[in-house]
N, C-alpha and C positions, 0 to 999 in steps of 0.2 A: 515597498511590498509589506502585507501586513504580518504582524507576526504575534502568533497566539500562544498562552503561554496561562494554566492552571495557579492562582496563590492561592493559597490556603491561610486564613485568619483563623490562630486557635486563641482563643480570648473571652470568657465570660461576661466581660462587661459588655453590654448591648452599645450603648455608647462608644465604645472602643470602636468596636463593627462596625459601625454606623459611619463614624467616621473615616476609617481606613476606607470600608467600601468606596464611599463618596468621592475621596480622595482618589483611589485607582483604578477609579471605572474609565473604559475608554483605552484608544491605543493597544486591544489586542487581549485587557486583562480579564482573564475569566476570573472572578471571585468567588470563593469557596469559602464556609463558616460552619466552624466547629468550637462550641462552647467549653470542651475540654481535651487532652490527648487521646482520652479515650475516644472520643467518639473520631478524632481525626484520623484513627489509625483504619477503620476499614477503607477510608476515601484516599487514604493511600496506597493497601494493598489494589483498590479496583482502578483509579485516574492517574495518569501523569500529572505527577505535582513537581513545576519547577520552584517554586519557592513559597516558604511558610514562614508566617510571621507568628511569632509565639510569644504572649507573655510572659518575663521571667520570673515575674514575683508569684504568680501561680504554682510555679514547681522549683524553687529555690531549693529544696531537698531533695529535689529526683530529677536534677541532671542527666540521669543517667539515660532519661526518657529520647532525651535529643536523638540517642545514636540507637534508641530502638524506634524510633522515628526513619531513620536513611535506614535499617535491617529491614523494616516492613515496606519500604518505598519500591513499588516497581523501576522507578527511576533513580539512576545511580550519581546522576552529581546532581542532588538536590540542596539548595541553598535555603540555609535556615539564619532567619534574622529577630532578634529579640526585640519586644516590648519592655518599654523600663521606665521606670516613671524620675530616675534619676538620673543624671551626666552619669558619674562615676558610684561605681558599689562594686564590694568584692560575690554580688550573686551573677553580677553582666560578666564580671571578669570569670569567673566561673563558668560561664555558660558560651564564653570565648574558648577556653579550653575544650569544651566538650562537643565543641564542632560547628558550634556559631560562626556564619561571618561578620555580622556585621548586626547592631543595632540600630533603633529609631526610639527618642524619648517624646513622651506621652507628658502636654499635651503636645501634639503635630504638626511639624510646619511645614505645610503643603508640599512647597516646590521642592524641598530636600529631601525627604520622603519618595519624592515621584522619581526626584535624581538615582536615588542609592535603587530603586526600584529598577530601573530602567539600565544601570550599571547590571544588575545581577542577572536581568534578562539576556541582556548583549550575551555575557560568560556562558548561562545555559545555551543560548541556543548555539552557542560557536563550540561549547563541549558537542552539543547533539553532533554536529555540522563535521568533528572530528571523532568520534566516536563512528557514527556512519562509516566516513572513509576510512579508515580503521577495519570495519566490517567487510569493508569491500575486499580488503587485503586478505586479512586472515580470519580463517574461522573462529566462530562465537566461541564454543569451548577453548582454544587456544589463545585467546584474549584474555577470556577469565584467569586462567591460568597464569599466563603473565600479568594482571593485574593483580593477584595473591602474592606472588613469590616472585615476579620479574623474569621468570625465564620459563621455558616449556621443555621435558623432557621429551624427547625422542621414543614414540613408542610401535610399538612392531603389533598388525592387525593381520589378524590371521585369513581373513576372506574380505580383505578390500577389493574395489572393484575400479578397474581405469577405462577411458573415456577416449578413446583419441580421435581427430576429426582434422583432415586437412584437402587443400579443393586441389581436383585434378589440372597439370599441366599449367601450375599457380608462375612457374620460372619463364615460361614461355609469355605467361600474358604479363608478366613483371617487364620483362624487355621492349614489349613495344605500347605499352600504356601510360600516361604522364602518370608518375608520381602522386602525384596529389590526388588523382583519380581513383588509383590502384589502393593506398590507403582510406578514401572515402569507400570505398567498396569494401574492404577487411574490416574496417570500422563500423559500417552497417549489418554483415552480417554476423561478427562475430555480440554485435548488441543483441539481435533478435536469437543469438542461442545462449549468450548471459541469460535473459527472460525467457528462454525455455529452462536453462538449467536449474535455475532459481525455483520455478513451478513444481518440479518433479524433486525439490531438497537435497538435488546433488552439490558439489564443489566444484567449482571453476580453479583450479591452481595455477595456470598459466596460459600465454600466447607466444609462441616460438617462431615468427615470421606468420607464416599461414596453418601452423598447425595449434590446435586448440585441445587442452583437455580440462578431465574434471576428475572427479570422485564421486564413489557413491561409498558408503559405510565405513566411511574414515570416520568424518566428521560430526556423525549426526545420527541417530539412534531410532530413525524410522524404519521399518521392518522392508523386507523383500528389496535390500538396493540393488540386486541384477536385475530385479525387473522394472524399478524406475529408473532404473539405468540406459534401459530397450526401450520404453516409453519414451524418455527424451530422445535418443536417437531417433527414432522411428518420427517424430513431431521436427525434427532437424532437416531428415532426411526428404521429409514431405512438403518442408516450406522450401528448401531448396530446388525442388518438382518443379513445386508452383511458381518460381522465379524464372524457372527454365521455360515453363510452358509461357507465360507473360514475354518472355524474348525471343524466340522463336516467333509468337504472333507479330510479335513487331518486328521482325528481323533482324536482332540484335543481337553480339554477342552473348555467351550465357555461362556463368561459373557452374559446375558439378562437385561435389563433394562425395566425400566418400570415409567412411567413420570405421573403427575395432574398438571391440571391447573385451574386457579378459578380468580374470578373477582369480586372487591367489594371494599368498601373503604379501605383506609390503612391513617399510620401514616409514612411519613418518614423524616429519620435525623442523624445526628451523635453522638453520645456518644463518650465519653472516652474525659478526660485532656491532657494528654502526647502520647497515641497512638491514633489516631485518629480510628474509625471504622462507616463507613456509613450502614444503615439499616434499616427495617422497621417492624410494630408495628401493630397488629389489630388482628379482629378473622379473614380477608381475608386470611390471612398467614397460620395460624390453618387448613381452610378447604382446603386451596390449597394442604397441604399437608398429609391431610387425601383422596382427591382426589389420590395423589401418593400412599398412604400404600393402597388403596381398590385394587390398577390398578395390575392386570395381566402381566409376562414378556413379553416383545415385546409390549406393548398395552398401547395407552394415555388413561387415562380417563377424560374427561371435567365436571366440573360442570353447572348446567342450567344455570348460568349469561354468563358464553362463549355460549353454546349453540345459548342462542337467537343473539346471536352477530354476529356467523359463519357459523347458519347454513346454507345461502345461497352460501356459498363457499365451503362444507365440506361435505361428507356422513358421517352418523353418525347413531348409536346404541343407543339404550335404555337401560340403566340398572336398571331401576326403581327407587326407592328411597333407598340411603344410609344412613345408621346411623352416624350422628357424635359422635365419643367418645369422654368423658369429658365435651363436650361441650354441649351436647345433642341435640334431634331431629334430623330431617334426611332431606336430599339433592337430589333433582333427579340428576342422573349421568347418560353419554353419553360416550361408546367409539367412541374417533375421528378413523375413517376409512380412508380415501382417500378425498383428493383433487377433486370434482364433475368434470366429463371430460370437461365441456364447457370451465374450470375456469384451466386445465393442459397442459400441454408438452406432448404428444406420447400418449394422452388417458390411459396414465399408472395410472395419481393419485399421482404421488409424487414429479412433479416440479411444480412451481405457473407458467402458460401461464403469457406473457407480458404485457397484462391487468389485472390479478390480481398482478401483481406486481406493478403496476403503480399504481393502485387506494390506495395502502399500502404505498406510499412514496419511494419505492425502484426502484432502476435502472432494468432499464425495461428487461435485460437480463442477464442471469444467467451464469455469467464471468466463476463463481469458476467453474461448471459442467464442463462448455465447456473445459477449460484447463485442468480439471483432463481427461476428454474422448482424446485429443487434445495429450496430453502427454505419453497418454498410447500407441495411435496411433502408434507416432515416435518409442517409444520403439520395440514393435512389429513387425512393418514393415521396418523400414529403413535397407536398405541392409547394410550389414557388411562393403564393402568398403566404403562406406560413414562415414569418418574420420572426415572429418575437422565440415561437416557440420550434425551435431551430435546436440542428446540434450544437452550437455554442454553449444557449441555453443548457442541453441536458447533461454538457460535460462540468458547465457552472456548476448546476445542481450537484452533480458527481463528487467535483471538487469540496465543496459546501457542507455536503454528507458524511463526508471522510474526514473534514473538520472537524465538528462537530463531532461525529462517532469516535474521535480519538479524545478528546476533551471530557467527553461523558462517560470513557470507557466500557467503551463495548466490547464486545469478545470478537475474533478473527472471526468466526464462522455468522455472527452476526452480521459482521461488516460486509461481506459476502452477499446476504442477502438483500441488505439494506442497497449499498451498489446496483445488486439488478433491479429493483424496484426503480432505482432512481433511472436506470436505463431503459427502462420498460416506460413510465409513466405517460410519458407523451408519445408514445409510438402510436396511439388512434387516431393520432391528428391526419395519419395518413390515409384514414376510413371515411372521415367526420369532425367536422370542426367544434358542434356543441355537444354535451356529453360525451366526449371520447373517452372519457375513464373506463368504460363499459369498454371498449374496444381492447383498448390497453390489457383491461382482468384477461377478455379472451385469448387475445395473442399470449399472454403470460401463461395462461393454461394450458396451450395446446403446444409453445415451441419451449417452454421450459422441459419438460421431461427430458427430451430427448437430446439434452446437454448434462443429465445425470441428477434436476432434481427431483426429491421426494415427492410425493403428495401434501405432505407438511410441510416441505419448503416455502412450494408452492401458495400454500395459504396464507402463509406468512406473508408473502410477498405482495398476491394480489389485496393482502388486507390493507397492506399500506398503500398502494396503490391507490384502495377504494379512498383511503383515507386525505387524500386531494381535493376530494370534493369540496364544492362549498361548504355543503349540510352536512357536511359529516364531521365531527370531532373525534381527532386521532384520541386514540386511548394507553398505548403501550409505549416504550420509550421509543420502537424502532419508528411508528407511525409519527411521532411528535418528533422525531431529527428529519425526516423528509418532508413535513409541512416548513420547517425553519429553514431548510436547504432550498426548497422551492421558493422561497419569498428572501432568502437570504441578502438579495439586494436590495431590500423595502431602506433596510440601515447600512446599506454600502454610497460612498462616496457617487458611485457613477451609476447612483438610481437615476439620474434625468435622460441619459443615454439609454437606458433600459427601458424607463418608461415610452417612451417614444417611438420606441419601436413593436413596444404592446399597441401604441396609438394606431400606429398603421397597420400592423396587422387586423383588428378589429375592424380600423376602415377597410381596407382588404375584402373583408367578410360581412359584409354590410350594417356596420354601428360605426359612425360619423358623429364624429365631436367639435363643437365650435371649441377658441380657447379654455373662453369660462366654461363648456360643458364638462371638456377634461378636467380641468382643476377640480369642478365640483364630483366629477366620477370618484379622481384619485383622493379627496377629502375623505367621503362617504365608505370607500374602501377602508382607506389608511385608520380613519378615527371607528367607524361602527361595526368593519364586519374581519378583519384579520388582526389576531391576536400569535405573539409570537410563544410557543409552549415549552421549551427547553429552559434552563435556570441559566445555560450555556447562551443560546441565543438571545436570549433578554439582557442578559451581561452585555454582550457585545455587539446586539444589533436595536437595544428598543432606545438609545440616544441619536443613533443615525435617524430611526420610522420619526423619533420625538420631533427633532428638526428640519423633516422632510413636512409632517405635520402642521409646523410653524409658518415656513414659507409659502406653503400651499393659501393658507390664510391670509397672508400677505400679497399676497398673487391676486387672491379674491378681490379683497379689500380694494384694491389699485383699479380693477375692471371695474366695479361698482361706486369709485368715486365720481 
């Protein structure tokens, strides 16, 4: 698997540069070149840099540069390795203390060089790989927290909001379902409400057998978390429908769930010595989940502290007042209904419109919908001979994009649009095999809105779209990462498997190649009319196109002896 990873070369000498590049181009490494600290440090506040190589004899007096170096890095175990032009000196042993790992003496020997390289990668990416799961465990602020000071204090929120969700008559279908069934089933659903909860910026805190909860405004400092609180549920309670209506058509069994949510102070923190467990503490918890055991399958029920919170965003039900048990006295309760139309998508009641997304903290268009609708499309429609340029294809590109956009550092809400472009581009192949760009802008125009984007999204979008074109040369960074994502395999290993399936599609669609015709197509392509535009892509893909280039001539050459 490939694995891509930012160095940064900060070094005046051009020769330095030149070298090191040459040396580490290939296997993954993006090369970055900055002639001084100065200039490195914005390309660290905007890219993930895993590792920099920095001359020491340059800043022998401002060591101190190193650790304002990891201050300004968006990324946090960033590995810094010295230029030195000697074995030993008290400036390298100096610059060991001040957060160096590791040196390389100038001049360079290749293979050791690529070694200690290739060592520091393995580390970053297995920090990433644990840091992530890490993420997954406990929240971002409570990690920070213990990576300052080693421990998280316990702290008490005066309007957190709980989450609770469990599937009706779960013990009943535990008893006569295999085992391994019953858990691929809780496994599956409780994945598709991780990736709703995640959308909406709430907290997942645990799984209790079948019940499932979260957080909204413990963890995280997005505004209105009762109502991305009812959003998520409401997107929970509607894929679980849709599950239900899917087995019923087939005649199958079918899980219902049924979710509370409630709102009030809490206590939270973590417990345990040796295993760590983050969680939280109060009778908020209590009611929230007697809101869950009163609720109905398929049905949220709210307590009145959500209510007064949402109900200007929400149609809602009365249920009078409920008992708490154990705890005693009683709660008015509300079933959440629908999404009020002023405040939805299609006047249906079950997407947030992109003003109640906005005023929630959330990206104002609803990505996930669009691409699940977007995908189903292609599926569907695309004609059978449409070989090459296939959903494979536009999840390749997809993958590719995101590569790349994370490399170049782009912003989330770029990344966003850059995404739907890439899932839009080829969708007029379902209209029109030549010119479908044109196809693509339209579909883009007329079904982006009403997933929540702008007018200016929008342009955005279809510009890079247009920017596919043969004749057209992308101009902006987002247009030049989707020409390098779309061609991304020109410098991937399994270009001869991709090519070949552009062959037959083409023949498909009436352009028929003898051997030598293809080779001389793919030459004429390869060497006179696609250039790769990213500083990212040319790093890591123009020595694959350079060798694909090579053999193609050799291929020639063989036919024509």
């Amino acid at each position: 698997m490939e694995r891509f990873v930012n160095i940064l070369i900060i070094d005046s000498d051009l020769g330095v540069q030149s070298e090191l590049k040459k040396i580490l181009l290939g296997s993954g490494n993006n090369i970055l070149i900055a002639d001084t600290i100065s200039e490195a440090m914005p390309i660290l506040e905007k890219k993930a840099i895993g590792i920099i190589l920095v001359n020491i004899e340059d800043y022998s007096d401002q060591l101190g540069l190193l650790n304002e170096m990891r201050t300004k890095s968006i990324v946090d175990n960033i590995y810094i390795i010295l230029i030195n032009r000697e074995e030993t000196s008290v400036k390298l042993v100096k610059g060991l203390k001040y957060g160096a790992v590791d040196y390389i003496t100038y001049p360079f020997k290749p293979n050791l060089t690529r070694t200690k390289i290739e060592v520091f990668k393995t580390l970053y990416f297995k920090d990433q790989r644990i840091g992530q799961l890490l993420k997954n465990i406990f929240p971002e602020k409570i990690l920070h927290d213990l990576a300052l000071g080693g421990k998280y204090t316990p702290k008490r929120i005066d309007q957190g909001v709980v989450l609770f969700t469990d599937f009706v008559d779960f013990s009943s279908k535990a008893k006569v379902l295999n085992p391994l069934k019953l858990i691929g089933n809780l496994e599956s659903y409780f994945t598709k409400f991780d990736e709703i909860i995640s959308k909406y910026n709430l907290e997942k805190i645990k799984t209790i057998g079948d019940s499932y909860m979260a957080l909204a405004g413990v963890t995280e400092k997005e505004p209105l978390p009762a109502v991305r609180a009812c959003l998520a549920a409401l997107e929970i309670r509607n894929y679980m429908k849709d599950q239900r209506d899917v087995a019923l058509a087939l005649q199958r069994d079918f899980w219902e769930v049924r979710i509370g949510i409630h709102s009030g102070p809490l206590v939270a923190g973590i417990i345990g010595d040796s295993k760590y467990s983050f969680d939280v503490w109060g009778d908020t918890v209590n009611i929230a989940s007697r809101a869950e055991t009163v609720s109905k399958g398929g049905e949220i029920t709210i307590t009145s502290s959500i209510q007064e919170k949402v109900s200007e965003y929400f149609n809602l039900e009365s249920r009078g007042k409920i008992d708490i048990r154990k705890r005693g006295g009683s709660i008015d309760m509300f079933y959440l209904q629908e999404i009020k139309s002023e405040y939805c998508l299609y006047q249906e009641g079950k997407m947030a419109s992109a003003e109640l997304r906005t005023v929630c903290g959330l990206i104002p268009m609803d990505f996930e919908q669009m691409r699940r609708q977007i995908l189903n499309r292609l599926k569907s429609l695309l004609p059978e001979n449409i070989i090459y340029h296939d959903i494979p294809h536009t999840l390749n590109v997809e993958k590719a994009a995101i590569r790349y956009a994370k490399l170049e550092g782009v912003s989330d809400q770029d990344m966003f649009l850059l995404r739907t472009a890439c899932l839009l581009h080829d969708c007029g192949f379902v209209y029109r095999y030549h010119e479908n760009e044109n196809f693509a802008i339209g579909v883009s125009r007329s079904l982006l809105p009403e997933f929540g984007y702008s007018p200016q999204q929008v342009d955005i979008i279809t510009n890079i779209i247009n920017a596919t074109k043969y004749d057209v040369d992308p101009e902006t960074q987002l247009e030049k990462i989707m020409c390098d994502a779309d061609h991304d395999y020109l410098g991937r290993p399994d270009y001869n498997e991709i090519s070949q399936k552009l062959r037959k599609e083409l023949g498909e669609n009436g352009q028929s190649f003898t051997d030598k015709e293809w080779c001389l197509f793919q030459l004429k392509f390869l060497e006179n009319i696609h250039e790769f535009y990213t500083e990212t892509a040319i790093n890591l893909r123009q020595g694959g196109k350079e060798n694909r280039i090579s053999n193609l001539r050799k291929q020639i050459s063989q036919m024509e002896a």
